[in-house]
DSSP file (Angstrom, degrees, kcal/mol; ACC not computed):
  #  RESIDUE AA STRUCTURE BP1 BP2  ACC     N-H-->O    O-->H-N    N-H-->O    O-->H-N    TCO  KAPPA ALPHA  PHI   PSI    X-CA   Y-CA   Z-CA
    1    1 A X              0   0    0      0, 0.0     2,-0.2     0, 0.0     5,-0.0   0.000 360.0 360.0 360.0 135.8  -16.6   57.7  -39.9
    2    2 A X    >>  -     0   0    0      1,-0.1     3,-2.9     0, 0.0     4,-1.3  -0.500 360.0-108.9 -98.7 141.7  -16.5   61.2  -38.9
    3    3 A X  H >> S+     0   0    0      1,-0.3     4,-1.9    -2,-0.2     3,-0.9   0.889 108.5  60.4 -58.0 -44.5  -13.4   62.6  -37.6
    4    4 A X  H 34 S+     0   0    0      1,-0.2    -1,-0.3     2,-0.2     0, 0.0   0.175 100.6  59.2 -60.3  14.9  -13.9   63.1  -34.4
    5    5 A X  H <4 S+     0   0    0     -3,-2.9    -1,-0.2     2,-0.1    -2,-0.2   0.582 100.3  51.8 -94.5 -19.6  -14.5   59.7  -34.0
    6    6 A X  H << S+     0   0    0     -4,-1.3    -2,-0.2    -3,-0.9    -3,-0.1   0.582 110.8  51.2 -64.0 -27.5  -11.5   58.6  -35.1
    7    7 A X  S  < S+     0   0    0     -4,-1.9     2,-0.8    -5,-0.4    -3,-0.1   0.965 103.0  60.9 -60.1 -53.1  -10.0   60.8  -32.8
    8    8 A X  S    S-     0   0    0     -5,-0.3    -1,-0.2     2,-0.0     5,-0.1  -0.714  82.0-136.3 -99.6 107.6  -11.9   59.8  -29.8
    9    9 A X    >   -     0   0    0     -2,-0.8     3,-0.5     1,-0.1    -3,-0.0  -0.362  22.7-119.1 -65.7 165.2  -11.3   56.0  -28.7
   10   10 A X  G >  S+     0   0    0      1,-0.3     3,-1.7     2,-0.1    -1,-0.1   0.861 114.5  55.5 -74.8 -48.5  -14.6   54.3  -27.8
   11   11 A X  G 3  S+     0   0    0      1,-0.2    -1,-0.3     3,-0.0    -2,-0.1   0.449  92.3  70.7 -79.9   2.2  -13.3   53.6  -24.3
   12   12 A X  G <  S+     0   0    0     -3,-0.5    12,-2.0    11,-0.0     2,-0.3   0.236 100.4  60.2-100.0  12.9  -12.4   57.5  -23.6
   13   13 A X    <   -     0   0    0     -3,-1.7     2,-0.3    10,-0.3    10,-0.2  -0.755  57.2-158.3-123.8-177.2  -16.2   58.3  -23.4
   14   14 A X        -     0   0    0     -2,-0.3     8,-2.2     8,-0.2     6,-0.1  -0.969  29.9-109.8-159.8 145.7  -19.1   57.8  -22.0
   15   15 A X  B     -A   21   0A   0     -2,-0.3     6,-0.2     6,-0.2     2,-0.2  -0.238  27.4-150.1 -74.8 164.6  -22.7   58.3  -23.3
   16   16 A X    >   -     0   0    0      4,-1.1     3,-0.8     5,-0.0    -1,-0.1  -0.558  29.3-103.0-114.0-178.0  -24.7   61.1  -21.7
   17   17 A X  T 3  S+     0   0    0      1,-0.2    -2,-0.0    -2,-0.2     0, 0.0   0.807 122.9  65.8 -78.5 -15.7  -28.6   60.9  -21.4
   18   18 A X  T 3  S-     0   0    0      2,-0.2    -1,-0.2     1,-0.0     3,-0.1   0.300 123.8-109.4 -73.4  13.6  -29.2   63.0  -23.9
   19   19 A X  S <  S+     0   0    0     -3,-0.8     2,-0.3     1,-0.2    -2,-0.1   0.800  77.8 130.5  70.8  28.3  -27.5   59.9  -26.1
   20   20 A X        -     0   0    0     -6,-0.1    -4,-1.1     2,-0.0     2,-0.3  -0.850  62.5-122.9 -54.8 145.6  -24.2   62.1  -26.9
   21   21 A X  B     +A   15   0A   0     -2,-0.3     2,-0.3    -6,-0.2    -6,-0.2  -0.744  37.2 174.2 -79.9 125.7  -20.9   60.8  -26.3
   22   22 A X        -     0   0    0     -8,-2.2    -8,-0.2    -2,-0.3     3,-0.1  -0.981  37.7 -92.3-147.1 107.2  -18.5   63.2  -23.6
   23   23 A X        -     0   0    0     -2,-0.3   -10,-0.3   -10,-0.2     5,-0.1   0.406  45.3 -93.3   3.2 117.1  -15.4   62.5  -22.3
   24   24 A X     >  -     0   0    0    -12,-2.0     4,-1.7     1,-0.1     5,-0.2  -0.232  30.9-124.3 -49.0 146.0  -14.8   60.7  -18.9
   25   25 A X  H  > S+     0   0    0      1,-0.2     4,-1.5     2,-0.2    -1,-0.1   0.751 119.1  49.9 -77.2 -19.4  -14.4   62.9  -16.4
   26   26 A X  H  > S+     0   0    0      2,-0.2     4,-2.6     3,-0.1     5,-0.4   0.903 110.4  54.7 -63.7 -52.8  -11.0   61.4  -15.5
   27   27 A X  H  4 S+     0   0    0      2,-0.2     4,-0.2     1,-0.2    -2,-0.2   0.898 108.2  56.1 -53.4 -32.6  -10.2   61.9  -19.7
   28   28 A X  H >X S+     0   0    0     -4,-1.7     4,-2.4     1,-0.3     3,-1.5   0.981 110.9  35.8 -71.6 -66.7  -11.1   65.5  -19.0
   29   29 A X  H 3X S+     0   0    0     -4,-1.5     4,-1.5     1,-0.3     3,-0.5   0.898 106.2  70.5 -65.2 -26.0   -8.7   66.2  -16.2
   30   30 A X  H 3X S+     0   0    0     -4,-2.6     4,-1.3     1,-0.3    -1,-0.3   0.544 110.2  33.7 -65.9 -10.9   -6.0   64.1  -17.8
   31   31 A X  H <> S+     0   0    0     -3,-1.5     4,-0.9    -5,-0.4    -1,-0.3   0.606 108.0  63.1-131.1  11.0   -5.6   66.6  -20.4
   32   32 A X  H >X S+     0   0    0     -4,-2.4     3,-2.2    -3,-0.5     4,-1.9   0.937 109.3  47.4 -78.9 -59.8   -6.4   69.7  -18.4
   33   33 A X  H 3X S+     0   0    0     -4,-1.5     4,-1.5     1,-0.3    -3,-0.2   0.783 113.4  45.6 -24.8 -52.0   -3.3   68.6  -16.6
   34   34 A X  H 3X S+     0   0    0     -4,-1.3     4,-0.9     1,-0.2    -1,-0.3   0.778 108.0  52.6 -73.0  -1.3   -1.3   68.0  -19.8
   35   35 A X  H <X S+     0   0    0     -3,-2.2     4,-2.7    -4,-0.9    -2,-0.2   0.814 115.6  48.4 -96.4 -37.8   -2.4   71.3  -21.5
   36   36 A X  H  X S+     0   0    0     -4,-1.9     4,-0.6     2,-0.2    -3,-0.2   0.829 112.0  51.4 -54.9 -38.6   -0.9   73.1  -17.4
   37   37 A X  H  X S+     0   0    0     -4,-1.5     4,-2.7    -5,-0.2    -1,-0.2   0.776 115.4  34.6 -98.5 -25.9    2.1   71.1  -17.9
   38   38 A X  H  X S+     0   0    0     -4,-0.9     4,-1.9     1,-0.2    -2,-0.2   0.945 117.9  50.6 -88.4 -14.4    3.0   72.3  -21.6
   39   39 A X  H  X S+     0   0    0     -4,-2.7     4,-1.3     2,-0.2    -2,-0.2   0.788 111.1  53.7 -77.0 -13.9    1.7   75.9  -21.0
   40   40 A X  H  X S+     0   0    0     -4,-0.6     4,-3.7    -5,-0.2     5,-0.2   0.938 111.8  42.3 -53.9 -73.3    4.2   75.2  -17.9
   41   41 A X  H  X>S+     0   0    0     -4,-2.7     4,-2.6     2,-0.2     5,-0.7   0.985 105.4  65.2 -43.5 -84.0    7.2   74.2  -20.5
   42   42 A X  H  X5S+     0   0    0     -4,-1.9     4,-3.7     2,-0.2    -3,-0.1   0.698 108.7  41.5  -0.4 -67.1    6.4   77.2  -23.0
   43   43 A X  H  X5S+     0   0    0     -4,-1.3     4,-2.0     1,-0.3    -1,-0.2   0.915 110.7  50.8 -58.1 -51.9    7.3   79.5  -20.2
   44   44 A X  H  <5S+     0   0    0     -4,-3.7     4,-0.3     1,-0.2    -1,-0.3   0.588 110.8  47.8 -82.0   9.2    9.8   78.1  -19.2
   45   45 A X  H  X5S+     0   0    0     -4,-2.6     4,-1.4    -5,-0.2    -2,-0.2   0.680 111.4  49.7-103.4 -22.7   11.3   77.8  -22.5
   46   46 A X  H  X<S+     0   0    0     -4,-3.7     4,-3.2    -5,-0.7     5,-0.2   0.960 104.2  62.4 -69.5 -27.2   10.7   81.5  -23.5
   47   47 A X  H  X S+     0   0    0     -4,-2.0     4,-0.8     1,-0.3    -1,-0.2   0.738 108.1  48.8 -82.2  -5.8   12.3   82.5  -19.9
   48   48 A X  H  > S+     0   0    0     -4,-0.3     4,-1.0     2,-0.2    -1,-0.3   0.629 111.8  42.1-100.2 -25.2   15.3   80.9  -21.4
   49   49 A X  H  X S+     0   0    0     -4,-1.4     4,-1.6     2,-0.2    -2,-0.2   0.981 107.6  58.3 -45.8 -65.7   15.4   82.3  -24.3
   50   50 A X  H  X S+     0   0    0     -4,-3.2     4,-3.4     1,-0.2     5,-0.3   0.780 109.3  51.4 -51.8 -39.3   14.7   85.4  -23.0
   51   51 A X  H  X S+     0   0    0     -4,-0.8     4,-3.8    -5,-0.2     5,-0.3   0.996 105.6  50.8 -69.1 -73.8   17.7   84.8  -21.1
   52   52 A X  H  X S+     0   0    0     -4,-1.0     4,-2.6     2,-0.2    -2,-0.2   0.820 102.2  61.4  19.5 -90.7   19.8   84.0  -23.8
   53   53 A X  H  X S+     0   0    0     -4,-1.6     4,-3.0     1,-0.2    -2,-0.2   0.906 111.9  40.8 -30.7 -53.8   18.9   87.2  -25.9
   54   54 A X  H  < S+     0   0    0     -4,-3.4     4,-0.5     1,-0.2    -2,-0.2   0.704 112.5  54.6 -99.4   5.4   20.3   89.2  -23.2
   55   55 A X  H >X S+     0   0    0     -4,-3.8     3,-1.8    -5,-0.3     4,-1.6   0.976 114.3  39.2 -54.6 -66.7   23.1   87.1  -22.6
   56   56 A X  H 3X S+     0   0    0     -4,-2.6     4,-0.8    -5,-0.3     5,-0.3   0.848 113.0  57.6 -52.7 -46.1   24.1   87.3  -26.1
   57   57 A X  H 3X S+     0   0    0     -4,-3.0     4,-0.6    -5,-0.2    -1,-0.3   0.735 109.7  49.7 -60.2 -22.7   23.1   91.1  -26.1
   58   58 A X  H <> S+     0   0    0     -3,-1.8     4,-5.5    -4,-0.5    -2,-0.2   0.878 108.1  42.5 -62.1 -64.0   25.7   91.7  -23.2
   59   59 A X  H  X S+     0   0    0     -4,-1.6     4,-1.9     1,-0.3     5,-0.3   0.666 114.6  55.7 -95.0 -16.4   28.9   90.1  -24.1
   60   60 A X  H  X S+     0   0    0     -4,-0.8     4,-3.1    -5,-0.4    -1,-0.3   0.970 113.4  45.0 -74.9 -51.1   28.3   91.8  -27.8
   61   61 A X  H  X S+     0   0    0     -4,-0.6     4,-2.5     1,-0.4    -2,-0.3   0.896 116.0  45.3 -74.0 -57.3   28.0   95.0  -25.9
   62   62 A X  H  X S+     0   0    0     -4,-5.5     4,-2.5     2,-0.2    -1,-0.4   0.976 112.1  47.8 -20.0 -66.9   31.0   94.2  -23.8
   63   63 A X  H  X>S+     0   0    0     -4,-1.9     4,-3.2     1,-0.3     5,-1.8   0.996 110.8  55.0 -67.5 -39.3   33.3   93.0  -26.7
   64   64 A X  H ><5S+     0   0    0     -4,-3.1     3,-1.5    -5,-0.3    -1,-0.3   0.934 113.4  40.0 -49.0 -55.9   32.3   96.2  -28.7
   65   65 A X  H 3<5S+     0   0    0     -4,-2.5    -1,-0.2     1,-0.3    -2,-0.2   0.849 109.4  59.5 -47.5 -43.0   33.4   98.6  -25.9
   66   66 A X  H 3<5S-     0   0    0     -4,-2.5    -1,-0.3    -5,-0.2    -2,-0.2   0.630 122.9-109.3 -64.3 -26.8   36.4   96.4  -25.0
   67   67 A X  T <<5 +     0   0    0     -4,-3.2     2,-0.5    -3,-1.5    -3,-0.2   0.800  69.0 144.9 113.9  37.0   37.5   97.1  -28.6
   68   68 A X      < -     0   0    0     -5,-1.8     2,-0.3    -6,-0.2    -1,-0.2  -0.733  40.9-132.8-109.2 158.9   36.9   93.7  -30.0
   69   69 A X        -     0   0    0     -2,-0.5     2,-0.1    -6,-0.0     3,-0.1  -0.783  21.9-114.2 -91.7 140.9   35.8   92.3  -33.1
   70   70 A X    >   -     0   0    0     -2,-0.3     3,-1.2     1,-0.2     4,-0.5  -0.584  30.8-128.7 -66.7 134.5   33.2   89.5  -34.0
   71   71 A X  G >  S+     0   0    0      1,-0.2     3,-2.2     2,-0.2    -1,-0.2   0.939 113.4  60.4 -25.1 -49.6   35.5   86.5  -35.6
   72   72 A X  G 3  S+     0   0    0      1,-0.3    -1,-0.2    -3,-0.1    -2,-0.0   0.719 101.1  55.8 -69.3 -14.3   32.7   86.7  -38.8
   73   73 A X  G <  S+     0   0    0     -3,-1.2    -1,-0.3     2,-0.1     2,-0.2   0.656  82.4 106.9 -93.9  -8.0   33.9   90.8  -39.4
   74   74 A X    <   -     0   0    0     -3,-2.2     2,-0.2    -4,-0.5    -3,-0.0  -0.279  63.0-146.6 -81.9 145.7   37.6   90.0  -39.9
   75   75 A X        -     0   0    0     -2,-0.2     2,-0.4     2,-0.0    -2,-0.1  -0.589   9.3-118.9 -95.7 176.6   38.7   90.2  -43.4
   76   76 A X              0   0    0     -2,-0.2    -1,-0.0     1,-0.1     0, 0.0  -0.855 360.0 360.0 -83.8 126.9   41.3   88.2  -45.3
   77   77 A X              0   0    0     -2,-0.4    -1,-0.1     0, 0.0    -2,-0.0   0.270 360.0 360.0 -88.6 360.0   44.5   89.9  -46.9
């Protein structure tokens, strides 16, 4: 069995006339829709990172001006 037949259930194709097997046209849009909806997620999980970064890039920039220290620089005596 060839991999791409293991991949591809029998019932998510349909013969063509040239005798190849091709995706349902339904199968076809059901994963153009999920490939929209994660390239959809992606973004919005880089724009939250990205948001993040320059949270975290702020309030360091802050504390340094304000004269503070990160917890993780103080030494012990």
């Amino acid at each position: 069995m060839q991999p791409a037949e293991v991949a591809t259930p029998h019932h998510a194709v349909e013969q063509g006339q040239d005798g190849m097997d091709r995706p349902r046209a339904c199968d076809v849009k059901s994963i153009e829709v999920l490939l929209a909806s994660r390239k959809v997620a992606q973004d919005i999980t880089q724009e939250i990172d990205s948001f993040w970064a320059f949270h975290f890039a702020f309030v360091d920039e802050v504390a340094l001006k304000a004269g503070w220290r990160h917890p993780t620089t103080y030494t012990s005596n």
